[in-house]
SERO-4910 file (N, C-alpha, C, O; in steps of 0.05 Angstrom, whole numbers):
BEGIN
 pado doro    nc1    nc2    nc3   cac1   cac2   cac3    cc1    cc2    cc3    oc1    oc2    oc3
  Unk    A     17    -23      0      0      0      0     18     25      0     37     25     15
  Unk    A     12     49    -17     26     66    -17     14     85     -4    -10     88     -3
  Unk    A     30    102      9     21    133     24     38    146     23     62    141     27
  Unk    A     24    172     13     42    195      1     41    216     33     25    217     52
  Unk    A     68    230     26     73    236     61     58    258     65     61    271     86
  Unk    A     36    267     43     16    292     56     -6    269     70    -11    273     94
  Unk    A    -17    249     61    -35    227     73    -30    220     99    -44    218    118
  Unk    A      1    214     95     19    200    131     13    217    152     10    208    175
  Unk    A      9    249    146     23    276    161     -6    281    168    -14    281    191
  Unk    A    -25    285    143    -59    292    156    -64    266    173    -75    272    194
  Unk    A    -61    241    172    -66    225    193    -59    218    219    -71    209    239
  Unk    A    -29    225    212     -8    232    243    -21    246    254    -28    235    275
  Unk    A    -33    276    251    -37    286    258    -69    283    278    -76    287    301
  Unk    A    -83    273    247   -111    262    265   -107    245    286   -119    250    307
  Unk    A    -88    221    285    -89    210    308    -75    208    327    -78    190    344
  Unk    A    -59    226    329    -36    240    349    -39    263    347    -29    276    330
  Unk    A    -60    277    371    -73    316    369    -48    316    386    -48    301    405
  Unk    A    -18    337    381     -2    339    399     -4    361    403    -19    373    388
  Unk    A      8    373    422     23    392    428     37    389    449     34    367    460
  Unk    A     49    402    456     75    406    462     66    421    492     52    441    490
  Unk    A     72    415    511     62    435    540     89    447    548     90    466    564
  Unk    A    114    435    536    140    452    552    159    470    525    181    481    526
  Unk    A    138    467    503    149    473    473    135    505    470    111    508    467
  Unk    A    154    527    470    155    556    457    159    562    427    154    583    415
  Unk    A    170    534    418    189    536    388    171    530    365    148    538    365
  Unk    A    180    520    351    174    516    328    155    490    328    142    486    308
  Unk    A    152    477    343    139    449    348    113    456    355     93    445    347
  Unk    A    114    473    368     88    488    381     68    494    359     46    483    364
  Unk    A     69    507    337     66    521    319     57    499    292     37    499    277
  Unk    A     75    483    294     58    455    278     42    443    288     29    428    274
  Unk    A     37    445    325     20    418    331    -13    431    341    -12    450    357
  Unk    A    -35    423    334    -64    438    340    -72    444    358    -91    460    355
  Unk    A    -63    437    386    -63    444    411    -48    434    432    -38    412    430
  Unk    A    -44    449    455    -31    445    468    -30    413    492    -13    407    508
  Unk    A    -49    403    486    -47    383    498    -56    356    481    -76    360    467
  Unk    A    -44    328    481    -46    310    457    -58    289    472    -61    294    496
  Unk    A    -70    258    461    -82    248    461    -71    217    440    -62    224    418
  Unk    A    -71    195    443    -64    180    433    -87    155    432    -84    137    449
  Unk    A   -108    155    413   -121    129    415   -113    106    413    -98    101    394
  Unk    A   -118     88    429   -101     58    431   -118     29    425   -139     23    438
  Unk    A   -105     13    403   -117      0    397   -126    -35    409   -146    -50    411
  Unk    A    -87    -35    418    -80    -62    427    -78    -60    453    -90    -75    468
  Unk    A    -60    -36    462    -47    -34    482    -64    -24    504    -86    -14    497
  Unk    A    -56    -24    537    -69    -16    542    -58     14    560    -34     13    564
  Unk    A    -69     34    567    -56     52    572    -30     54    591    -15     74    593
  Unk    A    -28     35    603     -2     28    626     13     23    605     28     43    602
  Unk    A     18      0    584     32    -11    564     48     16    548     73     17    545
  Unk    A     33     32    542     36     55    513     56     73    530     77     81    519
  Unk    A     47     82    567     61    106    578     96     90    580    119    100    576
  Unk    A     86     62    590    113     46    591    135     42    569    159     45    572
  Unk    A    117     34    542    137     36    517    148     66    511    168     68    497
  Unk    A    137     85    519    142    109    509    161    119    531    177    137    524
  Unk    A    162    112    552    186    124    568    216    102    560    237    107    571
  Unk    A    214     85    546    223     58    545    237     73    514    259     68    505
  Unk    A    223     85    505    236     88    475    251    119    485    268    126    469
  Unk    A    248    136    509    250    152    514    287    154    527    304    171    531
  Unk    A    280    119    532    316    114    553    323    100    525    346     91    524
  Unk    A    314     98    513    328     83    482    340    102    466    362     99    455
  Unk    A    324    120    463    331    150    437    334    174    461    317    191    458
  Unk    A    349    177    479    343    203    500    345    230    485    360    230    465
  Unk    A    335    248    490    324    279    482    308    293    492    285    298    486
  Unk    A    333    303    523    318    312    538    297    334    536    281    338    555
  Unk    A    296    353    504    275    372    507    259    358    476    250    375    460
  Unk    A    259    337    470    235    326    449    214    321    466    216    305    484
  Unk    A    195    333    462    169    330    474    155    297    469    158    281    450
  Unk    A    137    294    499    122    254    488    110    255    475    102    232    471
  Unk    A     94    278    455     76    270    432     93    259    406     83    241    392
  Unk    A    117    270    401    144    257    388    145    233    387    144    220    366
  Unk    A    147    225    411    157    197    418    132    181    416    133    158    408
  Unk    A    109    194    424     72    182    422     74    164    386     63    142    382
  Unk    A     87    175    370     89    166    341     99    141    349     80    126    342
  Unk    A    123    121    363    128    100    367    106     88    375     93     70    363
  Unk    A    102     99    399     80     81    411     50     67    392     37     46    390
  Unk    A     49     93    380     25     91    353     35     68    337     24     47    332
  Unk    A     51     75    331     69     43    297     61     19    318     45      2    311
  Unk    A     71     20    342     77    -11    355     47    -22    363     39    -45    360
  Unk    A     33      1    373     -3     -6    386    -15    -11    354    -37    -22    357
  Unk    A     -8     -8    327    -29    -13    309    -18    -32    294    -29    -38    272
  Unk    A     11    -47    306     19    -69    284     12    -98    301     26   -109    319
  Unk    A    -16   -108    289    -11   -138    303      0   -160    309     -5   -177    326
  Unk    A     25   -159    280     48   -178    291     60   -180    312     71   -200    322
  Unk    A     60   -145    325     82   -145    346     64   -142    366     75   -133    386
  Unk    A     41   -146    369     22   -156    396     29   -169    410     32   -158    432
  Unk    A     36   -202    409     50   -220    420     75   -208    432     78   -208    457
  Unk    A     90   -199    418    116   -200    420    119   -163    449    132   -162    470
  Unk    A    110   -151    441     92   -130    457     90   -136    493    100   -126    514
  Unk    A     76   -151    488     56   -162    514     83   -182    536     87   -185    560
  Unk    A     91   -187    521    112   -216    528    143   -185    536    157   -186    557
  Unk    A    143   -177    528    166   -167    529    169   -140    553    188   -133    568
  Unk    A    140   -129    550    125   -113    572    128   -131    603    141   -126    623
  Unk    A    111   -154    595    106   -167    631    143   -171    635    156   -167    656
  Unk    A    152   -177    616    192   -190    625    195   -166    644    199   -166    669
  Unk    A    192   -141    622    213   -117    639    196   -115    663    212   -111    681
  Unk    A    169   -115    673    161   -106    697    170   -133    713    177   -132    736
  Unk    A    168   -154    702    180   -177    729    206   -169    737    213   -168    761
  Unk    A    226   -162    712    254   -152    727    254   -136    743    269   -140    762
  Unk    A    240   -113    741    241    -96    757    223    -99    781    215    -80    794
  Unk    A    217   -120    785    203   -125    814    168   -118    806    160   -104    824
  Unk    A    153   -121    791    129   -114    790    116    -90    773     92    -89    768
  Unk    A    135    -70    765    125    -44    764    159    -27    747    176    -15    759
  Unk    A    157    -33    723    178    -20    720    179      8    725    197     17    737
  Unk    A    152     30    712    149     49    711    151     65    745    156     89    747
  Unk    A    147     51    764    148     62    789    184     70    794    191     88    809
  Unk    A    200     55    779    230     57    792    235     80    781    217     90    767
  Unk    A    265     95    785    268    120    776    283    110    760    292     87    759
  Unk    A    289    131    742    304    144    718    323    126    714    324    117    691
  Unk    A    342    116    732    368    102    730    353     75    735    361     57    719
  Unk    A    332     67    756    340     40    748    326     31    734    327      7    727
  Unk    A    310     45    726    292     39    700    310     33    672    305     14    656
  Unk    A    333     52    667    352     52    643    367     24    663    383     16    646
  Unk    A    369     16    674    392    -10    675    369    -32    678    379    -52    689
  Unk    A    349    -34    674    335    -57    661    331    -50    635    322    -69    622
  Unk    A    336    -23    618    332    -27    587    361    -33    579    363    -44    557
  Unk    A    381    -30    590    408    -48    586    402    -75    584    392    -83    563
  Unk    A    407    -93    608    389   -113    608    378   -129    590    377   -154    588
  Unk    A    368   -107    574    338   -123    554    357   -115    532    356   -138    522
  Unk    A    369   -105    519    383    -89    499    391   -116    480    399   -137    491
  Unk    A    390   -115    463    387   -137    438    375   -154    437    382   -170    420
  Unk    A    354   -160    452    323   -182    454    310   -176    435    312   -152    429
  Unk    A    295   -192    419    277   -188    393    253   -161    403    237   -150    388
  Unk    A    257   -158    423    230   -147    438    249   -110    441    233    -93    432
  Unk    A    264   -101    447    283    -90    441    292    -77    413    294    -53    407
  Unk    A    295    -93    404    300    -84    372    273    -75    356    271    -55    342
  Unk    A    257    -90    359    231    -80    347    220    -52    353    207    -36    340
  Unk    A    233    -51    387    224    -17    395    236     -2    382    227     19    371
  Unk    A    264    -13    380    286     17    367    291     19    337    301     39    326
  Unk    A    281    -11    320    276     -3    298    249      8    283    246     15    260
  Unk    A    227      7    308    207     24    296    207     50    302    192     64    288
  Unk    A    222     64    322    221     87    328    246     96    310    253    118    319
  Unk    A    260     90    293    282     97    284    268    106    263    283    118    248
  Unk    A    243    104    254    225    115    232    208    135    240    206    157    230
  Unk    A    193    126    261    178    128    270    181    164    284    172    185    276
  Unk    A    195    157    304    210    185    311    222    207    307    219    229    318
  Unk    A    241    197    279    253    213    269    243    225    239    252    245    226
  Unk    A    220    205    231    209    222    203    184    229    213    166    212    213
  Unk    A    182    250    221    154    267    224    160    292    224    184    299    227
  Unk    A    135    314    219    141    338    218    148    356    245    161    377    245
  Unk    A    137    344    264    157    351    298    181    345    301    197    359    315
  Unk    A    186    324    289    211    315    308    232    337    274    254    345    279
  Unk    A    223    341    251    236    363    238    241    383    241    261    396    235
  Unk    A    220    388    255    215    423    271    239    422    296    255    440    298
  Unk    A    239    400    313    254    409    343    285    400    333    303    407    347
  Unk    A    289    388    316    315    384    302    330    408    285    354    412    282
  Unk    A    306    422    273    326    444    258    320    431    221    325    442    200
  Unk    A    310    410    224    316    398    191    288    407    181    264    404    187
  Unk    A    310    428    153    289    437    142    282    427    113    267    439     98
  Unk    A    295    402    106    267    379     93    296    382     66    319    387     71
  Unk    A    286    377     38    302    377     20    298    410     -1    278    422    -11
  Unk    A    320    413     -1    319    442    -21    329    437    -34    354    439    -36
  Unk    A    304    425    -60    306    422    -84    333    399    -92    347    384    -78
  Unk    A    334    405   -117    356    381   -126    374    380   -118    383    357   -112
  Unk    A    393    405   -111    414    407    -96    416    397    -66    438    400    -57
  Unk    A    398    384    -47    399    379    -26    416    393    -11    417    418    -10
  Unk    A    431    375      4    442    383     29    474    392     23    491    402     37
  Unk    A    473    384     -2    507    395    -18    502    429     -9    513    437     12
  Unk    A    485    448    -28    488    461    -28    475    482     -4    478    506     -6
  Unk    A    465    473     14    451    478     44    477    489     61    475    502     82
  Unk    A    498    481     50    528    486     67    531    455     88    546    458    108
  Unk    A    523    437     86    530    410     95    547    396     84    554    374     94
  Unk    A    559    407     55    585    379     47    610    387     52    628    387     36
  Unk    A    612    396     81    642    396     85    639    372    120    621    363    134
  Unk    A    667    372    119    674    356    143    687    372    157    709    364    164
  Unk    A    678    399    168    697    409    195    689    410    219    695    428    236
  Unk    A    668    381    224    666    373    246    687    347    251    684    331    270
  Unk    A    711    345    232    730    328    237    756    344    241    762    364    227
  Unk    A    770    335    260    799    343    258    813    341    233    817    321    217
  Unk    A    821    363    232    835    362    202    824    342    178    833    319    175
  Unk    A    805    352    164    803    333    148    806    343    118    796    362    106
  Unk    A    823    326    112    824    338     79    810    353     60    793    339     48
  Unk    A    811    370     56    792    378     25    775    365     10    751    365      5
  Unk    A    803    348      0    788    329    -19    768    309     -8    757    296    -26
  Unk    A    760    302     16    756    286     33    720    294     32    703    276     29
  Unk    A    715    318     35    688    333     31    672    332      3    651    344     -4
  Unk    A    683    318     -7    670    310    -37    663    331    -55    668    355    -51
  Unk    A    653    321    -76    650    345    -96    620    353   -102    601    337   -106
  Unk    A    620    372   -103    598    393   -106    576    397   -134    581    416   -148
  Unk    A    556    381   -140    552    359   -174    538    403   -185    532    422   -170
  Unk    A    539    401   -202    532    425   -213    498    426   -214    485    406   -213
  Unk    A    488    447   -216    458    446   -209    452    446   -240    469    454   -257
  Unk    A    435    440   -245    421    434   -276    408    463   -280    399    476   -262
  Unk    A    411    471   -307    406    497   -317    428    516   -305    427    540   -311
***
């Protein structure tokens, strides 16, 4: 099935109303109101706040707002393959952590997602949010990425050099393709 990313973005939107409650910026300004909402299909609301703080110690960014991160939770609550695998992987981390992962704090919550870190259950979080997260029109906005300009991309944006490397060669920054016309 194909979806064109104005279809993806009007539906993101319908089903993730975000906004942003600690956002002044530019995020603010794309999202319809200030407070968001996530309808849940599979999951149940303990499950979704749990994966989302869970993708939160997986991808940290301390000022990306959770409607950002609400996009993971959305891919994982509407794919039913990963129901099973979901559910099973949810009860693991709260047995490790004694009953209740979400009750522990900050740290020992992140040393049971160590722990879990390359389990099938694990990877499925961080390879859906590795889409999921990072291609939307929020997480563009609080990043700074302002999308493709035109044919020339990111060559001519001022991004094809390397002097975020120590000394790096000239030639090393590649070449610059000529713009058509």
């Amino acid at each position: 099935m194909s979806l064109s990313r104005r279809n993806f973005l009007r539906n993101s939107r319908n089903a993730l109303i975000g906004a942003l409650a600690f956002s002044n910026g530019a995020i603010a300004l794309l999202a319809p109101s200030r407070a968001w909402s996530l309808p849940l299909q599979m999951l149940t609301t303990t499950e979704a706040e749990t994966l989302l703080k869970l993708t939160r110690h997986i991808f940290p960014h301390e000022t990306l707002e959770d409607a950002v991160y609400a996009f993971v939770v959305r891919d994982l609550d509407k794919n039913p393959a990963t129901h099973s695998l979901m559910d099973t992987g949810l009860k693991d981390l709260n047995r490790r952590a004694g009953g209740d992962w979400l009750a522990l704090d900050s740290e020992e919550q992140f040393r049971h997602v160590e722990a879990i870190a390359g389990t099938q259950f694990f990877e499925t979080i961080r390879s859906t949010a590795v889409v999921s997260l990072y291609n939307n029109e929020l997480a563009f906005a609080h990043f700074g990425y302002e999308g493709a300009k035109g044919d020339g991309g990111y060559l001519y944006a001022g991004f094809n050099d390397l002097e975020w490397l120590p000394d790096p060669a000239p030639a090393d920054s590649g070449i610059k393709p000529r713009l058509p016309g």
